[in-house]
C-alpha positions as semicolon CSV with decimal commas, in nm:
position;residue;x (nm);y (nm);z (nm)
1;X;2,961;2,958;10,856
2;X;3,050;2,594;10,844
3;X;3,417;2,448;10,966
4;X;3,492;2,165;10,915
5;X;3,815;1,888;10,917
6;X;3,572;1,612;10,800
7;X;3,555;1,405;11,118
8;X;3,426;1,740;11,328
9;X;3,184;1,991;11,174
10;X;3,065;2,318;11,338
11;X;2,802;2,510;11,195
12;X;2,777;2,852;11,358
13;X;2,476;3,057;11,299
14;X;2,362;3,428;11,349
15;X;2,003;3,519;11,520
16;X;1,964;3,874;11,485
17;X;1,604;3,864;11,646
18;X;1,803;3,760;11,914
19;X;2,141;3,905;11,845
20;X;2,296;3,568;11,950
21;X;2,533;3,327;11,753
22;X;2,428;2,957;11,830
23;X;2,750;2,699;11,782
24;X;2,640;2,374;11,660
25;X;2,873;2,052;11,718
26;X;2,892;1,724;11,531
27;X;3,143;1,465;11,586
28;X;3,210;1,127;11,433
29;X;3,152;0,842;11,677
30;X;3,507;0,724;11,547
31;X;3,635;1,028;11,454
32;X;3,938;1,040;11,742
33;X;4,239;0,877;11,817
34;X;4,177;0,628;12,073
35;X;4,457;0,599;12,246
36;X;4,776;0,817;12,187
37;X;5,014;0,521;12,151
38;X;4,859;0,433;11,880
39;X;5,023;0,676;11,593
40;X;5,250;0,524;11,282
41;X;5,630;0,611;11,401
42;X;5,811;0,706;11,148
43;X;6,230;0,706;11,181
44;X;6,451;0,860;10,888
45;X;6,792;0,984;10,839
46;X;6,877;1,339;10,797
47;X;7,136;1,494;10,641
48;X;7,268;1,770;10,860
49;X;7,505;1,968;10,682
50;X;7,648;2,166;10,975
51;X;7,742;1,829;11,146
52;X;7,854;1,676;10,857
53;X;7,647;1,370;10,908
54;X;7,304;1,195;10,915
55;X;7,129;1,203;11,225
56;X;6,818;1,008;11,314
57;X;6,505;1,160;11,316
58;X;6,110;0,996;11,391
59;X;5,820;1,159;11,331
60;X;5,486;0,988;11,487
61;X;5,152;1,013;11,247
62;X;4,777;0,973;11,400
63;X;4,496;0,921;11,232
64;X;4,352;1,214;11,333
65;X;4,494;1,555;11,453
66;X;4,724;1,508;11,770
67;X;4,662;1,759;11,967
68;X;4,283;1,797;11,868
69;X;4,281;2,178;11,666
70;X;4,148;2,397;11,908
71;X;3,796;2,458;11,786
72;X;3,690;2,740;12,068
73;X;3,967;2,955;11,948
74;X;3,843;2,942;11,627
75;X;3,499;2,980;11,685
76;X;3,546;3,286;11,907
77;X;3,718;3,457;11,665
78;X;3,484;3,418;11,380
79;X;3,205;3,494;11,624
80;X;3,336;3,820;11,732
């Protein structure tokens, strides 16, 4: 199996000789945000209908996934 989100790629691979699944990790040198201040904020109004009114809303946007997807989990569960 191969997962990947472009800037992290995980190739996971079966022995059955040894009945062991090896987990293989690549990472881009500059694929991570560098510093979490960094992200794009966003601010917008909503319209809230139950209020009757906008309301303010931000949203902040990184470069990469903030917080990183949790890779183990995944692995794990494709492993077995």
């Amino acid at each position: 199996f191969i997962l990947s989100m472009g800037h992290r790629i995980h190739f996971l691979d079966y022995d059955s000789a040894s009945e062991m699944i090896h987990v293989n990790i690549f990472r881009s040198k500059k694929g991570q945000n560098d510093d979490e201040d960094e992200g794009c904020v966003y601010a917008y109004e909503l319209w809230v209908p139950q209020l009757n009114q906008f309301q303010t809303v931000t949203q902040t946007f990184y470069q990469f996934p903030n917080p990183e997807f949790n890779w183990n989990q995944l692995d794990n569960l494709i492993a077995g």
